[in-house]
C-alpha positions in Angstrom: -47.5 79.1 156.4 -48.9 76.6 153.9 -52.7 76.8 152.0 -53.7 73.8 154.2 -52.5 74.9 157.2 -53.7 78.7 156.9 -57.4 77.4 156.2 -57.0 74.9 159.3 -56.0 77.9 161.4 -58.1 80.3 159.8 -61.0 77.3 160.2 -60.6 77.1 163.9 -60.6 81.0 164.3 -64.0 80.8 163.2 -65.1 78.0 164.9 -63.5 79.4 168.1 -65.0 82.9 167.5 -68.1 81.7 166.1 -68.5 79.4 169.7 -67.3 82.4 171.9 -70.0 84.3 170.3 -73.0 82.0 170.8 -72.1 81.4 174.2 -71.9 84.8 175.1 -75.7 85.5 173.7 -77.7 85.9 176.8 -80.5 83.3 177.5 -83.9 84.8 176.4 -82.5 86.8 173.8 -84.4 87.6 170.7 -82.4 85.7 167.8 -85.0 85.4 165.1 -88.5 86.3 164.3 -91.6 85.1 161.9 -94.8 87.0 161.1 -93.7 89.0 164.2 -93.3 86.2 166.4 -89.6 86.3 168.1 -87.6 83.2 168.8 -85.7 83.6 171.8 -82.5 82.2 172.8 -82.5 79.0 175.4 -78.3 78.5 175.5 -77.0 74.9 174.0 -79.2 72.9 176.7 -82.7 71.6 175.6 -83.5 70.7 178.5 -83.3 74.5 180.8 -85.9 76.0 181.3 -86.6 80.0 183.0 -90.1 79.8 184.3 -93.5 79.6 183.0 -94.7 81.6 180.6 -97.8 82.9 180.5 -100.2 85.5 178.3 -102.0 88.4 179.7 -105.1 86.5 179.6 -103.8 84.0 182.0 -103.0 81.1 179.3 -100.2 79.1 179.6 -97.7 79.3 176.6 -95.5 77.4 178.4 -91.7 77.0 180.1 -90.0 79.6 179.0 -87.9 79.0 175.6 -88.8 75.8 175.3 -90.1 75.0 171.6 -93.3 74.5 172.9 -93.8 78.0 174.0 -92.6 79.3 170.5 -95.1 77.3 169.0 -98.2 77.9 171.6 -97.1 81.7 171.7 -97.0 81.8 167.5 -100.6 80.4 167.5 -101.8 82.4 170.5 -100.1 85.7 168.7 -100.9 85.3 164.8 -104.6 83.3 165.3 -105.8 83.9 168.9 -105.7 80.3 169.3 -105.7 79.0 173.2 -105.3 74.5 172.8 -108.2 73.1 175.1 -105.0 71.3 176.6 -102.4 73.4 177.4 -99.6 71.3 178.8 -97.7 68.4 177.3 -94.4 67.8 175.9 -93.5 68.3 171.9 -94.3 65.1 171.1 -97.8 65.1 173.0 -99.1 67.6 170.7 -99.6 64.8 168.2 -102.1 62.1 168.8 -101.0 58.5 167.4 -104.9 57.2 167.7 -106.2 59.4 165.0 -106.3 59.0 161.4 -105.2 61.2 159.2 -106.7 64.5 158.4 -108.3 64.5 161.7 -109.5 67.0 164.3 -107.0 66.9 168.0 -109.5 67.8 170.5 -106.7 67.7 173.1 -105.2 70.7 171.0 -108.1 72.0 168.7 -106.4 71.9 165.3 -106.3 69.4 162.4 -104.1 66.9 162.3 -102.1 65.4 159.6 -99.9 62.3 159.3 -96.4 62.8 157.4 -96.4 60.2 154.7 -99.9 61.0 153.5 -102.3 62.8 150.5 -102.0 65.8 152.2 -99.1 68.3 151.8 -97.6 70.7 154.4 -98.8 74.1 154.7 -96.7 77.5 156.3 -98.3 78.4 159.3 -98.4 74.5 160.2 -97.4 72.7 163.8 -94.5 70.1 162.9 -94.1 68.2 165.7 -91.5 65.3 166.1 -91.7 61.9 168.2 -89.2 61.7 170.9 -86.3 59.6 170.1 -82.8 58.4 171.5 -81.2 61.9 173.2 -84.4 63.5 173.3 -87.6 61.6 174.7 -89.2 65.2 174.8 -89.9 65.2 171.0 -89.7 68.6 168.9 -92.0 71.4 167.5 -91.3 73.8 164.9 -93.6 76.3 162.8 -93.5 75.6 158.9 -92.1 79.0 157.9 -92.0 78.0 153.8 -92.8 75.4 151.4 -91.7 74.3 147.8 -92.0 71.8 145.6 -88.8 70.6 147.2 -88.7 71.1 150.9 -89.6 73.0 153.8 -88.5 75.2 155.7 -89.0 75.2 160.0 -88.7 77.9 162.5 -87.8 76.5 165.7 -87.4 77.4 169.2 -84.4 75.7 171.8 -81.8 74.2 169.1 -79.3 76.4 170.6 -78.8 79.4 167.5 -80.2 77.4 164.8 -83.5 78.5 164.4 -84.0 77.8 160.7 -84.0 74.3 159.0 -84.8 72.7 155.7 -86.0 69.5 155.4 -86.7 67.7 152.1 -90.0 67.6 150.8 -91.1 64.4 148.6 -94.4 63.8 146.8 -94.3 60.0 145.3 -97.5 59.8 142.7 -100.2 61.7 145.1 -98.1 61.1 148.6 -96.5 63.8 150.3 -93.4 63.2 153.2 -91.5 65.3 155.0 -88.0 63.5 154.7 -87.5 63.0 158.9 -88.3 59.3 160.0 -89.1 61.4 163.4 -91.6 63.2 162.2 -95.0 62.2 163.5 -96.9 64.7 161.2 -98.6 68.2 161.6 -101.1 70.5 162.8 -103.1 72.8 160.9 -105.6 76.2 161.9 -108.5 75.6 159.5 -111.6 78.1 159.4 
């Protein structure tokens, strides 16, 4: 068998294998965790959803293993935090009408535009606009940042729950390098 065609075979072994794998993970398995948070498994649909999810205290956190319940259940966990609005989609979280570095009533945090004087922080709410394939939007927790990019921790993108995305600062302007990205939201004391 020649080189090419070993790696080719070799190459869909692991693609196969790697597939057979991930579809066999069960939905709502734990597949990754951050400061104690998990991030469970929702299968290669965005859109599924296993029920409501809801704290002890009667909050709701959301449909189950949707990345809006990662992110309501990571505040709710690490800061106590309960958003005065509690329902919504991803892209909801963010409010278009407010400037930048201003307070979201509707969710009780700060609130930062991407492409501003202001640079990310871990801990922070990314949260994406809905676009072509997903009108929904997205929201991921900011697990790391360098002087170069950051890193999100993410809920429903099938196993991928890590991602880095570039991070540019252009003279004292700071963007996260994802046209979709409305901005983020921040915990501040």
């Amino acid at each position: 068998m020649s080189g090419k065609l070993r790696l080719c075979v070799l190459g869909f072994v692991f693609i196969f294998s790697n597939s057979f794998y991930t579809d066999n993970i069960e939905i709502g398995s734990r597949i990754d965790a951050f400061n104690g948070v998990n991030v469970y498994y929702n299968g290669h649909d965005f859109t599924h959803t296993r029920g409501r999810n809801v704290a002890p205290d009667g909050y709701n956190l959301g449909l189950k293993y949707q990345c809006v319940e990662f992110v309501k259940r990571y505040y709710y966990e690490v800061y106590g935090h309960k958003m005065p609005n509690a329902f919504g989609n991803a892209k909801d979280f963010f409010d278009k009408g407010l400037e930048d570095k201003a307070f979201n009533k509707k969710r009780g945090l700060m609130q930062y535009r991407n492409v501003r004087e202001y640079e990310p922080k871990v801990h922070d709410i990314l949260v994406y606009d809905g676009y072509e394939g997903n009108r929904f939007g997205h929201v991921a927790i900011i697990s790391k940042v360098t002087d170069e990019e950051v890193e999100i921790i993410q809920q429903n993108m099938g196993t991928k729950t890590r991602l880095r995305i570039p991070l540019v600062k252009f003279y004292q302007y700071w963007t996260i390098a994802d046209y979709n990205i409305l901005g983020w939201l921040r915990k501040e004391d």
